[in-house]
GUKOLBA-230616 format. One record per residue: chain; residue in one letter; residue number from 1; x, y, z of N, C-alpha, C, O in turn. Coordinates in Angstrom, 1 decimal, m for minus. Layout:
N
<atom 'A' 'A' NUM <X Y Z> <X Y Z> <X Y Z> <X Y Z>>
...
***
This chain:
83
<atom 'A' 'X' 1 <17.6 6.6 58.3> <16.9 5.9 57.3> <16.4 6.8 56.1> <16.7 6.5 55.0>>
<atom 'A' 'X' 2 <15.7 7.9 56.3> <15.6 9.4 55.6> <16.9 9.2 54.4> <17.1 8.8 53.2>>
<atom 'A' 'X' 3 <17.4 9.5 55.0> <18.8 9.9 53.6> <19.2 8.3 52.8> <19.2 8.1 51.5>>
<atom 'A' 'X' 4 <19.4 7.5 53.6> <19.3 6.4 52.9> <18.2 6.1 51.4> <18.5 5.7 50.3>>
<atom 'A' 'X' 5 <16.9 6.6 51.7> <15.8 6.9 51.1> <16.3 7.9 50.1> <16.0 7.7 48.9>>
<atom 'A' 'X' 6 <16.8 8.6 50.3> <17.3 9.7 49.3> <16.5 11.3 49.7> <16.5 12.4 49.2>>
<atom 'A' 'X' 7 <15.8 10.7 51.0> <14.9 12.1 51.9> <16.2 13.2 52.4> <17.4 13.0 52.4>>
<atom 'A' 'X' 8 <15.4 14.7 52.9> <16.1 15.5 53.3> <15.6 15.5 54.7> <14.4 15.4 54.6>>
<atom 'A' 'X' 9 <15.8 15.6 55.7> <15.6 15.5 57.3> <15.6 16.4 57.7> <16.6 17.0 57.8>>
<atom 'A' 'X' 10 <14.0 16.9 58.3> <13.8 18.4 59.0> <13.8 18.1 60.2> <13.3 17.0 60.5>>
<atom 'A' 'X' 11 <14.6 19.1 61.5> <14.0 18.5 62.5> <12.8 19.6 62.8> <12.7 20.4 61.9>>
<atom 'A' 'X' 12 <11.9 19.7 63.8> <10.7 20.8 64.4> <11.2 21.1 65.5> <12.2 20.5 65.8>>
<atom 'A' 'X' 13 <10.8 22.0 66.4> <11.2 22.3 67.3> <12.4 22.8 67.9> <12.5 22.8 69.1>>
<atom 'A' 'X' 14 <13.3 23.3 67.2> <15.0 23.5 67.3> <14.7 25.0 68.3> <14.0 26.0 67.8>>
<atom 'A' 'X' 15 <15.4 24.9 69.8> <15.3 26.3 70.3> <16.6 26.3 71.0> <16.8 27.1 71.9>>
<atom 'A' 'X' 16 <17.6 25.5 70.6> <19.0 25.9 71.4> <19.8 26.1 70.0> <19.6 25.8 68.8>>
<atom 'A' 'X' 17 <20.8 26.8 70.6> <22.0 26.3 69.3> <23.0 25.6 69.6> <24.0 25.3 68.8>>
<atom 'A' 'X' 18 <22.6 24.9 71.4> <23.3 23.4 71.6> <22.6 22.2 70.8> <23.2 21.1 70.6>>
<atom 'A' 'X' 19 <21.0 22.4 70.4> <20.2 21.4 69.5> <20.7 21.5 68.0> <20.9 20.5 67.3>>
<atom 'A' 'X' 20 <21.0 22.6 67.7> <21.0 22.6 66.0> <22.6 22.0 66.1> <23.0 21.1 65.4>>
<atom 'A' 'X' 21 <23.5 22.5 67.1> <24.9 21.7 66.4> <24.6 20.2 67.2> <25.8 20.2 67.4>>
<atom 'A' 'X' 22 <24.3 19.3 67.7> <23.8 17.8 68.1> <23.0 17.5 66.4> <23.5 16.6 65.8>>
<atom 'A' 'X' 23 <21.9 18.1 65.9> <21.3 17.7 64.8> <22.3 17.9 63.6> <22.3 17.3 62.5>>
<atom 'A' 'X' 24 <22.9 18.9 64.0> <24.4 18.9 62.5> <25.2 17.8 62.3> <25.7 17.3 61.3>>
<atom 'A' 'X' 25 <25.2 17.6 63.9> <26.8 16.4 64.1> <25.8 15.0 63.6> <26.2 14.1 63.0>>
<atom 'A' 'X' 26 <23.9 15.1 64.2> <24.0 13.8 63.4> <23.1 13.6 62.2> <22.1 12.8 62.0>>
<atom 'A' 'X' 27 <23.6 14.7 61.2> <23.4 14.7 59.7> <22.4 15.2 59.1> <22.2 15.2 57.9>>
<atom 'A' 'X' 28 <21.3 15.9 60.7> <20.0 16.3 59.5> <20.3 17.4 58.9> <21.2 18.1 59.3>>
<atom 'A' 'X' 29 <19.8 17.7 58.1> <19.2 18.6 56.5> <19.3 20.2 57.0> <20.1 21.1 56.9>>
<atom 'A' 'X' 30 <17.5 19.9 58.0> <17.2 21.2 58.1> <16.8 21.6 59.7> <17.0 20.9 60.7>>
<atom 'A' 'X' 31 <16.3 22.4 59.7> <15.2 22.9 61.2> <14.5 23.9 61.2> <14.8 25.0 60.6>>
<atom 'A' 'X' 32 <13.4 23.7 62.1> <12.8 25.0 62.0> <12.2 24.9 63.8> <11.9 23.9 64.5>>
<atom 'A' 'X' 33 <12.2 26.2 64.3> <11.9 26.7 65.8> <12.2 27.8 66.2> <12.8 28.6 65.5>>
<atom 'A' 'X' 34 <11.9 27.9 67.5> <12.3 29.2 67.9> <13.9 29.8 67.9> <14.3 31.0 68.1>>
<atom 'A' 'X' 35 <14.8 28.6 67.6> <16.2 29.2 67.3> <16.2 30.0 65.8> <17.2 30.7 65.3>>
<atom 'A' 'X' 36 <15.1 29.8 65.2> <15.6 30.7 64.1> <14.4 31.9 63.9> <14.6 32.9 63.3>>
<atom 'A' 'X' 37 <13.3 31.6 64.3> <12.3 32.5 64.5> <11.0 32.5 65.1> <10.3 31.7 64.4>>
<atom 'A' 'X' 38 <10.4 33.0 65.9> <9.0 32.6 66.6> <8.2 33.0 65.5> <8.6 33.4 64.5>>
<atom 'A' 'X' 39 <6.9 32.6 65.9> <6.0 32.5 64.3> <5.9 34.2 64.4> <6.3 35.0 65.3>>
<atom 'A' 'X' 40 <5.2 34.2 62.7> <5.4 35.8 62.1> <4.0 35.8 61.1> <3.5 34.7 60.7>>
<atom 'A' 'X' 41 <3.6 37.1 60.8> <2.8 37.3 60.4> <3.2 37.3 58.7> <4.4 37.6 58.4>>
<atom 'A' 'X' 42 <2.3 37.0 57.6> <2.7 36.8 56.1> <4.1 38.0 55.8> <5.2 37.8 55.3>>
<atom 'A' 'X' 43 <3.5 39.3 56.2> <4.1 40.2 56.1> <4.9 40.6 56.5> <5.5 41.6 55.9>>
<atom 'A' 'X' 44 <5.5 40.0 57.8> <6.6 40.1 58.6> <7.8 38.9 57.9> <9.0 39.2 57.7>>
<atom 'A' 'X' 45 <7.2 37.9 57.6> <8.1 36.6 57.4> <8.5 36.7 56.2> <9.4 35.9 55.9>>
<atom 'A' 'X' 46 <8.0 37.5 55.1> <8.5 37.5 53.6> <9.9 38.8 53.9> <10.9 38.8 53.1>>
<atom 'A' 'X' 47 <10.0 39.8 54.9> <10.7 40.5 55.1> <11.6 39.9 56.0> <12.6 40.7 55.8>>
<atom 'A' 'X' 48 <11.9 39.2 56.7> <12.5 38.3 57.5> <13.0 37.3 56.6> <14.0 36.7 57.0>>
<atom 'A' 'X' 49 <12.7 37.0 55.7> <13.1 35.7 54.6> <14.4 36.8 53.6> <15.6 36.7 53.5>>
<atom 'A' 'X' 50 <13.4 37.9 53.0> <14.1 38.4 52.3> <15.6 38.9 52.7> <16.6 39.0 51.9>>
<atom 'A' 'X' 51 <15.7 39.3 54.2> <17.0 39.7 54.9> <17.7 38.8 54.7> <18.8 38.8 54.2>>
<atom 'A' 'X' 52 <16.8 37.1 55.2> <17.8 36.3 55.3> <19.1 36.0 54.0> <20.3 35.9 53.9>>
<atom 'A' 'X' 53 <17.9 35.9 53.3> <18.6 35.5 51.4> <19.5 36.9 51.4> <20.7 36.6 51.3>>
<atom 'A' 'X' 54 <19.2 38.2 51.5> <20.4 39.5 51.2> <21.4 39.0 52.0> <22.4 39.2 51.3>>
<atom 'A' 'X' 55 <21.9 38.3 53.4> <22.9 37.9 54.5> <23.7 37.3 54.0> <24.9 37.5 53.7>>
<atom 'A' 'X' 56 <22.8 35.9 53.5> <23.4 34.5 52.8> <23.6 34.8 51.6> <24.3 34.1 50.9>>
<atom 'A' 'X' 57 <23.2 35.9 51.1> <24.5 35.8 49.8> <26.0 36.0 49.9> <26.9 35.4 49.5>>
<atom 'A' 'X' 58 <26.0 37.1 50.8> <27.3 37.5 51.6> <28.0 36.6 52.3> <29.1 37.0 52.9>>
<atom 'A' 'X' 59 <27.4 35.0 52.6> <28.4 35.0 53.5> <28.4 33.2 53.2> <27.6 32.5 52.6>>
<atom 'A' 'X' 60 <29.5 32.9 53.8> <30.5 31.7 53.2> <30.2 30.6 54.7> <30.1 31.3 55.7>>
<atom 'A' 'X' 61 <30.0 29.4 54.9> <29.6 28.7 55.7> <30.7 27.1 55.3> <30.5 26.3 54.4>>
<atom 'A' 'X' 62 <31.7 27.0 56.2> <33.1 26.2 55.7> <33.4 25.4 54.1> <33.5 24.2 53.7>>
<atom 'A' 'X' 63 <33.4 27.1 53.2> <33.4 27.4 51.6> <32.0 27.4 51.0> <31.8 28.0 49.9>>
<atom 'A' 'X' 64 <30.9 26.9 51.7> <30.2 27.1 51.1> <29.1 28.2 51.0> <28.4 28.6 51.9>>
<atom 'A' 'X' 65 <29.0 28.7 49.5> <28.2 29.6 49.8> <26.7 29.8 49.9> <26.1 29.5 48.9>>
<atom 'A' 'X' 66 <25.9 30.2 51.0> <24.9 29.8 51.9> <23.3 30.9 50.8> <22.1 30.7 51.0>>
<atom 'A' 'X' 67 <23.7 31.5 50.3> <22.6 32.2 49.7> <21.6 31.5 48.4> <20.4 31.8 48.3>>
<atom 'A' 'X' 68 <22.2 30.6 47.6> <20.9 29.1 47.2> <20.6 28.8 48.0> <19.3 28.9 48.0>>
<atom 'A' 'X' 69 <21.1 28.4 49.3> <20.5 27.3 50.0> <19.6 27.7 50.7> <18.6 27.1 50.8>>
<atom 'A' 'X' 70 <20.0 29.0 51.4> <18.1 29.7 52.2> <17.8 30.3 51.3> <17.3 31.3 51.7>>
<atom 'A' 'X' 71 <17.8 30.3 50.1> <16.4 31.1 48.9> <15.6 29.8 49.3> <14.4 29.9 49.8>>
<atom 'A' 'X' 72 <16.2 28.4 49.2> <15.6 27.4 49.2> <14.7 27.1 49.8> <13.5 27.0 49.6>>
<atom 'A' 'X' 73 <15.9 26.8 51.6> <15.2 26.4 52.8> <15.7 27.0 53.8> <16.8 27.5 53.6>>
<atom 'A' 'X' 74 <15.4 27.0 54.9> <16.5 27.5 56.1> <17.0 26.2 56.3> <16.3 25.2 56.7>>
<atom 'A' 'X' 75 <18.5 26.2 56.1> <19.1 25.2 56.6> <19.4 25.4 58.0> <19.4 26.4 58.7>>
<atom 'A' 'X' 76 <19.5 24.0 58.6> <20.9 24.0 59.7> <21.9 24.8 59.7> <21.8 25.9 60.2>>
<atom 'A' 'X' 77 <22.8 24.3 59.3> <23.9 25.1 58.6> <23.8 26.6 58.9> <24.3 27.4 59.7>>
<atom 'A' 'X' 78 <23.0 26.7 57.6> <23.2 28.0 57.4> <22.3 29.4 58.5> <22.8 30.4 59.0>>
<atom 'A' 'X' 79 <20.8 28.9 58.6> <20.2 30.3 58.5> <20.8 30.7 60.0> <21.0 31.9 60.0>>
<atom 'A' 'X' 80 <21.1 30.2 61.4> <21.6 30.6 62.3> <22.4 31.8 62.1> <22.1 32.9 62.7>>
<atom 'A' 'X' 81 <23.6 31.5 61.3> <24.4 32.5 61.2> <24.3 33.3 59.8> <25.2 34.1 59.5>>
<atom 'A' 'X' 82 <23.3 33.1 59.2> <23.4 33.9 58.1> <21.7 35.0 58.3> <21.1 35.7 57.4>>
<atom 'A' 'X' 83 <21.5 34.8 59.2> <20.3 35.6 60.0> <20.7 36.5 60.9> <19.9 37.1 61.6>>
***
C-alpha cells in the first residue's frame, strides 16, 4: 500500500540476512537492526556511516552504484554488503 502511496518502506528490526532477502523479494525500500548494526554512540555511528559511504562508493550492487544511496539511507540492498 506504502509504494502505491508513492511511500518508501522501512522495515525495524532486521537481524537475519534470511529477513533482509524475504523483505527484498517483497519490495521494501529499507531496514534497520541488528543485521546492520547494534546501537552506537554519536561518535561511533558518524564513523561507521562514514566507512559505510567510502565502501559504497566502490562498490556496484546488480549495476547499480550503491554510494548515493547510503549517503542517503542504509538501504536493503545495499548497506549489508557495502559495510
Amino acid at each position: 500500500m506504502a509504494h502505491k502511496l508513492g511511500l518508501k518502506v522501512t522495515a525495524e528490526g532486521v537481524e537475519t540476512e534470511e529477513q533482509r532477502r524475504l523483505l527484498l523479494s517483497m519490495g521494501c525500500d529499507n531496514g534497520q537492526g541488528y543485521l546492520f548494526s547494534r546501537p552506537l554512540p554519536a561518535a561511533a555511528f558518524e564513523a561507521f556511516f562514514i566507512k559505510a559511504i567510502k565502501q559504497a562508493k566502490r562498490s556496484t550492487i546488480n549495476g547499480f552504484n550503491c554510494g548515493d544511496k547510503i549517503a542517503r539511507t542504509m538501504s536493503l540492498a545495499g548497506a549489508a554488503q557495502a559495510i
